[in-house]
N, C-alpha and C positions, 0 to 999 in steps of 0.2 A: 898226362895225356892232354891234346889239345883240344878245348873244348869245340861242341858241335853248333856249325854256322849256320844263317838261314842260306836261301838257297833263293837264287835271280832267275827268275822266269823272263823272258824275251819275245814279245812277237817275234822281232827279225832283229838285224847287226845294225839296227841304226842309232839305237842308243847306245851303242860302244862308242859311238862318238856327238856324242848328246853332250853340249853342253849349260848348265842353265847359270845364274846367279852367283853360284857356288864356284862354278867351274867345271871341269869334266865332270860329270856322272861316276864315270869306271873308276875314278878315286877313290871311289866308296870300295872297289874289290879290295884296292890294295890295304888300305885304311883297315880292312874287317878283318884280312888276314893279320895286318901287321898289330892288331890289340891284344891278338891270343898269347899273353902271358908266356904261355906253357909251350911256346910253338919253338923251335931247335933254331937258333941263332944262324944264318945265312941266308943265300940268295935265293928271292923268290921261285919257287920254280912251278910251271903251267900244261896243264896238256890240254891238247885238241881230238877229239872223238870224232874223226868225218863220217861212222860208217853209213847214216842217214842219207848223206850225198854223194855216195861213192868214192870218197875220198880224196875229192879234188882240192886239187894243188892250188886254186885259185883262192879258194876259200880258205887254208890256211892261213894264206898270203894275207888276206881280209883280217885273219887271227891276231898275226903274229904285228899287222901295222897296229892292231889297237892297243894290242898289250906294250907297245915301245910307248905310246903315248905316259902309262903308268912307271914307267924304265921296269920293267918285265922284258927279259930276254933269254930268260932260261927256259925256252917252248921246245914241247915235243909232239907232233902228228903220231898219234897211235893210230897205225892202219886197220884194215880187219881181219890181217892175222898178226895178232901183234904176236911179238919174241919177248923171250924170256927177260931181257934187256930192260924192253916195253912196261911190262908188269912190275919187274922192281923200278922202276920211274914212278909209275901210277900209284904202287904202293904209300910213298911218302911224297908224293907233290901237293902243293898247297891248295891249286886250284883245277878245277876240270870243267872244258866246254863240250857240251854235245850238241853235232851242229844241226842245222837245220835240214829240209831234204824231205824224202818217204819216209814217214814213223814207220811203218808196217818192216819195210826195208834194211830200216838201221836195227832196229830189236831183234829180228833176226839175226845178224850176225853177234849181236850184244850179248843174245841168247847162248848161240852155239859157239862162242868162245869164255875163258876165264873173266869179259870185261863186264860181265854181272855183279859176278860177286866180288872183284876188285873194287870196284866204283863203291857202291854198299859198304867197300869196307872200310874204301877212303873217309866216305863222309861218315859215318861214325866214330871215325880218329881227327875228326877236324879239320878233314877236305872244304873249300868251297866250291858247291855246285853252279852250275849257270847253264841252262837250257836255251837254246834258241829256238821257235817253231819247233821243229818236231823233237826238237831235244826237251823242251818245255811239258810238251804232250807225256813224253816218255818219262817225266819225271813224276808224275801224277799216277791216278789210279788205271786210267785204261787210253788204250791208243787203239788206231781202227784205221783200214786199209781205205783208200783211195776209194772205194764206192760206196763207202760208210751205208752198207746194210746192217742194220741194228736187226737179234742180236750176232749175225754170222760172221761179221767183220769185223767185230769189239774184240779185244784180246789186254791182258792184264800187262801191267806195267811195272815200273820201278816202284811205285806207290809210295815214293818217299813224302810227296805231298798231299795230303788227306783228301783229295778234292779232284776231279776232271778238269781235266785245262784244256782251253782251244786258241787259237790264235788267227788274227788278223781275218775275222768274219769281216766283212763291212757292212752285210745284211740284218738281220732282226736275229742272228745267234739261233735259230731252230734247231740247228743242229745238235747244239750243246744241251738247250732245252731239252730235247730227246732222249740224250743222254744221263742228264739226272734223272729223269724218269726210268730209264733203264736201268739204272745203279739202285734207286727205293728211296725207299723214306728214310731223310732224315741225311743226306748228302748233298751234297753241293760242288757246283761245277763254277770256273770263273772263266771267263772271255777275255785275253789282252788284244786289244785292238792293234792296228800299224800304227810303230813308231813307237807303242807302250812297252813295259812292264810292270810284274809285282814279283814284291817280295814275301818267299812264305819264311816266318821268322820263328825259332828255337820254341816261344809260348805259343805256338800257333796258332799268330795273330797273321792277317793279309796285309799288306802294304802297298798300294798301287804307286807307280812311278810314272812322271810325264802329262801321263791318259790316264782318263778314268777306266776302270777294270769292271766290266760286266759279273755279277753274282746272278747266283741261279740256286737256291735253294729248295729242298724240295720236302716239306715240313708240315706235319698233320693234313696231308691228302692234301692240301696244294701246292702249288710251285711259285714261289715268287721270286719275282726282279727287282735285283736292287742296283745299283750305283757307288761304287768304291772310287774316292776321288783322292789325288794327291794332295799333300797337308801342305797347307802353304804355297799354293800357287793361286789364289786369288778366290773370287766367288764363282767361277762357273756357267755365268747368267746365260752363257751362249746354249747351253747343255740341256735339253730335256728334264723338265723336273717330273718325277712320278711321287706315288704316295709312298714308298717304300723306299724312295732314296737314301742313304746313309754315306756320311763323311768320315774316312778313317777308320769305316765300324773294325774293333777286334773282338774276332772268335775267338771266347774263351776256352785255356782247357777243358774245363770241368762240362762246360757245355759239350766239344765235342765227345768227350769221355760218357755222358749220359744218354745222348745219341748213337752213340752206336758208330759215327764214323770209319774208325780205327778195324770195327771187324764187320765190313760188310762181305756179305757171301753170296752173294745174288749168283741165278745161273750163265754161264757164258759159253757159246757155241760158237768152236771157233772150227770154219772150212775149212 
């Protein structure tokens, strides 16, 4: 069986073609898939999940140019009635993007077709996952409609990543704030700004990418901000220093295991 990967959170498509020092970014997808030992000898193969943005054909487009950059060319648009077809692809593809769009909108159709529990199954057999905006959202514990009344617009998620996720706030993150407060003690929500990502990795540690990544903990009745910075891109000086800043912090298992993370049960009202 091939073992299970971390999973790329994305504000938006702009680090599909990010490239730093290194050289592309997206190296890293193919790289991560191609280490898996245990992974079935052949060509890469990718799907695209538009149902977030209606499935436009534009956005594929956006897809399938990033993935030629990595020589990935084995892509499939799962619409949102996928076919039988669709399902055995998704079954055993290597990689899955969920794209960006209405979170509320795409979980819907995610919900009321087989692409729930497909996805879930993939990444437990050593799918890798990649969220963009609302696919990012969707990947976490809770996603919330367009007028984000807390709690009647919160609704549960894929919850593959122990944490609330927002993206590309540019303001002071209230929002998200809010939301760890709605989720209780002892959760945490993280902010990827434009142009960022993080990565949530197998020990369930964070990894910010590019940009630093906003943390939002919410720990013995208060809520603190911290600051997740990429390793190795310099000192920062331009950045906001607070008292709770932290570089590279990794959450321990055992910590979120003692916490409570993993089974939170708060109530959620959903219209």
């Amino acid at each position: 069986m091939r073992k299970v990967k971390p999973i790329f959170l994305f504000a938006d498509s702009q680090i599909l073609f990010w490239s730093n020092k290194d050289g592309l970014f997206i190296n890293r997808l193919r790289e991560t898939i191609e280490d898996d030992e245990n992974r079935p000898e052949g060509e890469i193969t990718a799907v695209y999940i538009g149902a977030s943005n209606g499935d436009k054909p534009e956005y594929y487009d956006i897809f399938t140019a990033a993935m030629k950059q990595i020589d990935i060319t084995d892509c499939r648009h799962i619409k949102s009635k996928p076919t039988a077809d669709d399902y055995s692809f998704l079954r055993t593809a290597d990689m899955i993007l969920l794209a960006g769009g209405d979170t509320y909108k795409g979980w819907n159709v995610i919900q009321k077709t087989e692409l729930h529990q497909k996805i879930v199954e993939n990444y437990h057999n050593g799918g890798l996952l990649i969220g963009i905006s609302a696919g990012a959202i969707q990947l976490g514990m809770r996603g919330w409609k367009k007028t984000k009344k807390i709690p009647n617009d919160v609704f549960e998620t894929f919850q593959l990543v122990p944490a609330v996720i927002d993206v590309h706030d540019e303001g002071d993150w209230e929002f998200l704030r809010s939301m760890v407060l709605h989720t209780g003690e002892n959760n945490r929500g993280y902010g990827i700004p434009a142009g960022g990502g993080t990565i949530y990795h197998p020990d369930w540690s964070f990894e910010a990418i590019r940009h630093h990544t906003i943390e939002y903990s919410y720990l013995h009745g208060d809520i603190i901000r911290s600051l997740i910075f990429p390793k190795g891109e310099g000192k920062h000086d331009e950045l906001p220093t607070e008292p709770n800043d932290h570089r590279g912090k990794v959450i321990k298992p055992d910590e979120i295991m003692t916490s409570g993370i993993i089974n939170i049960d708060p109530e959620i009202i959903e219209s």
